[in-house]
Structure formats: structure tokens, C-alpha cells
Phi, psi and omega in degrees: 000114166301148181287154151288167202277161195315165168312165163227167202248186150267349160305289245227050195244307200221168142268088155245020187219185202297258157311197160267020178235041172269174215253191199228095237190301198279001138265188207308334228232353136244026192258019133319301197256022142313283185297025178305095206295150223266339174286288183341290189300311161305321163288336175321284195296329147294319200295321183308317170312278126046282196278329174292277215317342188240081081232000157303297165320331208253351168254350172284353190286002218227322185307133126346078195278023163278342197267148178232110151295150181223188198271168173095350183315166168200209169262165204143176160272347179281013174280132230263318188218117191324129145006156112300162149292157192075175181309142163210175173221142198219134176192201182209175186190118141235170190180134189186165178218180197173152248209058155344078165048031169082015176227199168334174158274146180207156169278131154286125198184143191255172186310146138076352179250136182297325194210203201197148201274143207229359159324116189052030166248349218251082207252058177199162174257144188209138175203155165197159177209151166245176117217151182222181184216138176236140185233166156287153173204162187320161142085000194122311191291122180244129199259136190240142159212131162223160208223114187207126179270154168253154151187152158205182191196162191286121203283003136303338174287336197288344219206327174232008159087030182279153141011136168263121172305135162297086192215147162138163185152182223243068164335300185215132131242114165221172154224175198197158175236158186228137193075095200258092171064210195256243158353210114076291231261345172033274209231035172277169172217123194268159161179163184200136186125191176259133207195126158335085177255141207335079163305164179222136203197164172246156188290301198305316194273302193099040173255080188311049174316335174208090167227105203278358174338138169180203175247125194194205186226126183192133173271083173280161168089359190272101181309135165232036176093251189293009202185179188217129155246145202236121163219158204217165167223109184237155172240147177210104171237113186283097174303022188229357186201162172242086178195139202217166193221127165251142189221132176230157196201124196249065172272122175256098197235202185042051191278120167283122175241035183084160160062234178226026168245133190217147204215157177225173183212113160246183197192122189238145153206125169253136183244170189228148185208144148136174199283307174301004181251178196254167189284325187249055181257350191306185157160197185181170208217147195211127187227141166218153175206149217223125178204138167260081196253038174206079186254141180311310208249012168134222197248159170194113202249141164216182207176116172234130173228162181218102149281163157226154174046238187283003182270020206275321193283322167085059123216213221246345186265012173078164177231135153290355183253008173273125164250223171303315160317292193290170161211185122210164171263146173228140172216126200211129182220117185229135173207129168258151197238133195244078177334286185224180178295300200288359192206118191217150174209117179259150184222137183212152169212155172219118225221114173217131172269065192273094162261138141220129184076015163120332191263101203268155206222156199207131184203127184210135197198131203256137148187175169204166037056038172297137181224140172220147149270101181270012143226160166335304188247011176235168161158183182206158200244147196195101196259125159244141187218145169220128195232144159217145196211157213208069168333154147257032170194030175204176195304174129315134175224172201183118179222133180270147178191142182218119204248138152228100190289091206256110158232179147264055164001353168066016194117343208250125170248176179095190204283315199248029176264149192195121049299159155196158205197124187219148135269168175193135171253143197219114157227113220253138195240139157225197176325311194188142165327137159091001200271014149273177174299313215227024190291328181299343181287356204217020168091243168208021167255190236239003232198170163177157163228173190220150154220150184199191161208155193208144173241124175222156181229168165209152187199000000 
């Protein structure tokens, strides 16, 4: 079974807008505390951070340490471990401040690369919670409704007194029944709102390669003997353009491909509408994937994807600048390696093929994560990340980064246990002046270190 996907950042947190950095904000049903005046809301959301942290540790001390959790479970069949009955909660928290070359902290990630290696990278606070409830119901069958809030802000106001980022919202509402009768239908889950949907993501980058998240409808999970099929229908309309995206999305998974490798064929079509879409905006996305999690020396996921037009991004809110014309190929290959229970390491590479308008673009980026607990509660962490990106008709660019994480584990050992509370130092090298995210912060140089400490939970 894949875990559901990985923390989230604000780069990366939902697709309800064009890319991964919209706030979760645009339909109807958040655009109250969209209007929120925005330091109220950012104080809101540290005080919450604030409050996971002193009751997080004590329920992450309570998790299943056969089960590895990551941030973002939720209800479903992709839950690592069922609901309780009754109220249950599910959210996430980080929080840290942290240091540039003696000014702000700013993150590194070069143009034109979808993520970023994100140890001691991460120059911002994020937190969401949910809470929900599961009941009994006639036949077997149990009913979920869960409500789960965001917010984050910029982790320089703690410390150089910056600006606070506009974020925050209404994540996840939906309710749903899990088990609909018998045969087929088991282990299904009926469900309608807006839901986290079986996202995909590698944990090191915080790379949401496939998230159809949006507000929709969808039946997952009905065994039909070799294979399970999941399909969903999401709408997406951006208050802000007059332009809307509808996605009906098609997964054939838990596929036996030998051995203990199982595969899925996903399969998208987006229709598109509005003054703001290009007239030939439509499109769709055919994703497969092959993955193993129980390999002698650990896991291993892989993922070839082919977009088209507005199917380019592989979620549900479309793109306006694509038409028919345009694609891309995605190729995301991740493995964790499990040395000893105290010594773990996850590794990803990514090989992606962006034409649009004629012009084609290349982007591939190599790193991994060796993490060890030389106790229970210490231990250390350590990231190399490498990004390149290839214009076709411009120089090459490239950025190195290497992170060393000294933390504390609250008790907990293994890759994906958590709480943890880390310092770090990060230092990054790229190619040229301007070939970053963030570069105005730093002048024209070519190069930066960072230090910091950061607490981050999941639960």
C-alpha cells in the first residue's frame, strides 16, 4: 500500500490554483477566511502551531511504530491505519527561524525546478489540523466527515521582524461512507468536498508529482479481482480570472506485476472554460506507476507520466498557458533504504520534459537523505540535492546544496518518526547570479550558507 503524501509546504500544500503555491482559498466555501484580515489570521495560525507542539510529541509517542506515518493521512482506503470511532485528528506543524549569510533566511531552489531539497531550506511556518468523526452506521458501513485548517507565514518575522505571507484556509471538508455492502464494494469509500486525494509526493523535495486535490466527488477502492479502481470528478474556478477547469480522473491500481510489485494506470481528462483560457486549452494526463514495499534493502516507487495542454501540471486545476500543442514527460524515481532500524536513507532523481510554445525545457535533479540515530533520541541528518535545468535556447543552470542536521527524536527512531526538533546548517552553491528563486536577496552571489533550528511534527 503507498503511504499517503508527505508534508506540506506552501509551495506544495493543494492544486486548487494553477501551480502548488496558491493559498487554499478559491472556492466558495473559503473565501470568508480568505478575507480574514491577514495578520489576524497568521497569528491565528502560529498560536495553533504553537499548541500542536506541546500536544503533538505526546500523541506521536502513542502511533504504531510498525505504521510510518507521514504528514498529511487522512481517512480513506490509503490510510495507513483506520479512524478511531468517535472524534479523531489529523494535522501537521513545523516551525523554525534561521539565518542567511547573517540576514534573513531565504530558501534555495533554482528556476525552472519544480522543488527543492528542503533540509534546513524550509524559511517559512506551516501548520494545518483537522478534526473529524467516524460513526457506525446500518450494514457495516461507517460515516467520516472531517474539516481541516492551514495557515502559514513567513518564519522571518519571528526574528528579523518581516512581513507576514498571505495564507491560509479551509484545506480539507468533506464526509464520506467507507464500506458500501459487500463484494466489490468492501473496502470502498463514497465521498464529496474538498479532500487531500490520493496524492503523491517524495518527502526530501516535498514534491507533489501527482495531486488531483480539488473539491469534487469520488468513489474509491471497488476490488474488481486483478486490479481496484478509484474515479473522482473535481471543478475548479479561480476567483480571481474567469476561467474554470473540470477533471474526471481514473485510477486502476494495486495492479500484481510479480513478485511483490503492484502498479497503477491513472488516466485524467480537463475540460476548460472562461475568457481567461486559451480557446485549444483542454487536456489529459496518463500516469503509470510501479512500486515495491517490501524489497529486502527497503522501497522503492517509480512514476512515468505524459501530460497535455492543461493536463501538464497532472492535477485538476488546468493550466491557462498551455494549449494542445504543449506537454510534458515526467519521470520520478524514489527509494528508501533501510540499512538497520537506526540507519535509513531515502533517494530520488527526476527527469522532466517541458515544451510549451515551441520552446522546450529540461529539468533533472539528483539527492538523497542518509539519516542515523545514534540514540533513541540524537541522531543526524544529512541531504545532498543537485538541480539542473536546460533551456533550449539559453545557457544551462545548476544548483548544489548540502545540508547537516544534528536532531532529537523525542524517543523515536526511523526515517519517518516524528516529532523531531533539528538544527542545521545548509550550504548552497549555484551556477550564476539571478539563476534562483530568491536571488534579489542576496545581491550576485553565486553561493550562501544558512543556519538555523526547526521543530517539525505530524500526527
Amino acid at each position: 500500500m503507498i503511504r499517503p503524501a508527505g508534508s506540506e509546504t506552501p509551495e506544495l500544500v493543494v492544486s486548487f490554483r494553477q501551480g502548488h503555491a496558491a493559498p487554499v482559498r478559491d472556492t466558495a466555501f473559503g473565501e470568508d477566511l480568505a478575507k480574514m484580515n491577514v495578520k489576524s489570521l497568521c497569528l491565528a495560525a502560529i498560536s495553533g502551531l504553537l499548541l500542536c507542539a506541546v500536544a503533538g510529541p505526546l500523541q506521536a509517542q502513542d502511533t504504531d511504530p510498525d505504521v510510518d506515518l507521514e504528514a498529511g493521512d487522512t481517512a480513506g482506503p490509503d490510510a495507513p491505519e483506520p479512524n478511531p470511532l468517535g472524534l479523531f485528528s489529523h494535522g501537521y506543524v513545523r516551525f523554525g527561524v534561521g539565518s542567511t549569510d547573517n540576514d534573513p533566511m531565504v530558501a534555495f531552489q533554482l528556476n525552472g525546478a519544480a522543488s527543492k531539497y528542503r533540509l534546513g531550506n524550509e524559511s517559512d511556518l506551516y501548520g494545518e489540523a483537522s478534526i473529524g468523526i467516524r460513526t457506525p452506521m446500518a450494514g457495516g458501513s461507517d460515516f467520516v466527515a472531517e474539516i481541516m485548517f492551514n495557515g502559514w507565514a513567513d518564519s522571518n518575522l519571528l526574528v528579523w521582524g518581516s512581513d507576514v505571507d498571505d495564507g491560509g484556509g479551509v484545506a480539507q471538508a468533506y464526509l464520506g461512507i467507507e464500506r458500501l455492502g459487500n463484494s466489490a464494494a468492501a473496502e470502498s469509500f463514497l465521498w464529496a468536498g474538498r479532500r487531500y486525494y490520493r496524492r503523491r509526493d517524495v518527502h526530501i523535495t516535498d514534491f507533489y508529482y501527482e495531486n488531483y486535490s480539488n473539491d469534487g466527488l469520488g468513489l474509491e477502492n471497488l476490488d474488481l479481482g486483478s486490479f481496484h479502481l478509484s474515479s473522482a470528478l473535481f471543478y475548479y474556478d479561480d476567483d480571481d480570472s474567469d476561467y474554470q477547469a473540470g477533471t474526471v480522473d481514473l485510477r486502476f491500481h494495486d495492479i500484481a506485476l510479480g513478485g511483490k510489485w503492484l502498479g497503477e494506470i491513472g488516466l485524467s481528462y480537463t475540460r476548460t472554460d472562461g475568457t481567461d483560457a486559451p480557446s485549444d486549452n483542454d487536456g489529459y494526463a496518463i500516469r503509470l506507476h510501479a512500486w515495491n514495499l517490501d524489497l529486502p534493502w527497503g522501497e522503492w516507487q517509480n512514476a512515468l507520466m505524459y501530460g497535455r495542454g492543461s493536463g501538464i501540471n497532472f492535477n485538476s486545476s488546468g493550466d491557462t498557458g498551455a494549449t494542445m500543442d504543449d506537454d510534458r514527460w515526467r519521470f520520478v524515481t524514489q527509494a528508501l533504504f533501510t540499512t538497520t532500524e537506526d540507519f535509513q536513507t531515502q533517494a530520488t532523481g527526476v527527469w522532466q520534459r517541458t515544451e510549451i510554445g515551441g520552446e522546450t525545457e529540461t529539468w533533472w535533479s539528483v539527492g538523497a537523505r542518509p539519516q542515523y540515530n545514534i540514540t533513541d533520541n540524537f541522531g543526524l541528518a544529512v541531504e545532498f540535492g543537485y538541480d539542473v535545468v536546460i533551456p533550449e535556447d539559453d545557457d544551462r543552470t545548476s544548483l548544489g546544496k548540502v545540508t547537516f542536521a544534528p536532531f532529537y527524536s523525542f524517543g523515536k527512531t526511523g526515517f519517518f518518526a516524528r516529532p523531531q526538533l533539528r538544527a542545521f546548517v545548509t550550504y548552497a552553491k549555484w551556477s550564476d547570479p539571478g539563476v534562483i528563486t530568491q536571488q534579489a536577496a542576496l545581491d550576485d552571489a553565486t553561493d550562501g550558507t544558512t543556519i538555523g533550528i526547526q521543530y517539525e511534527n505530524w500526527w
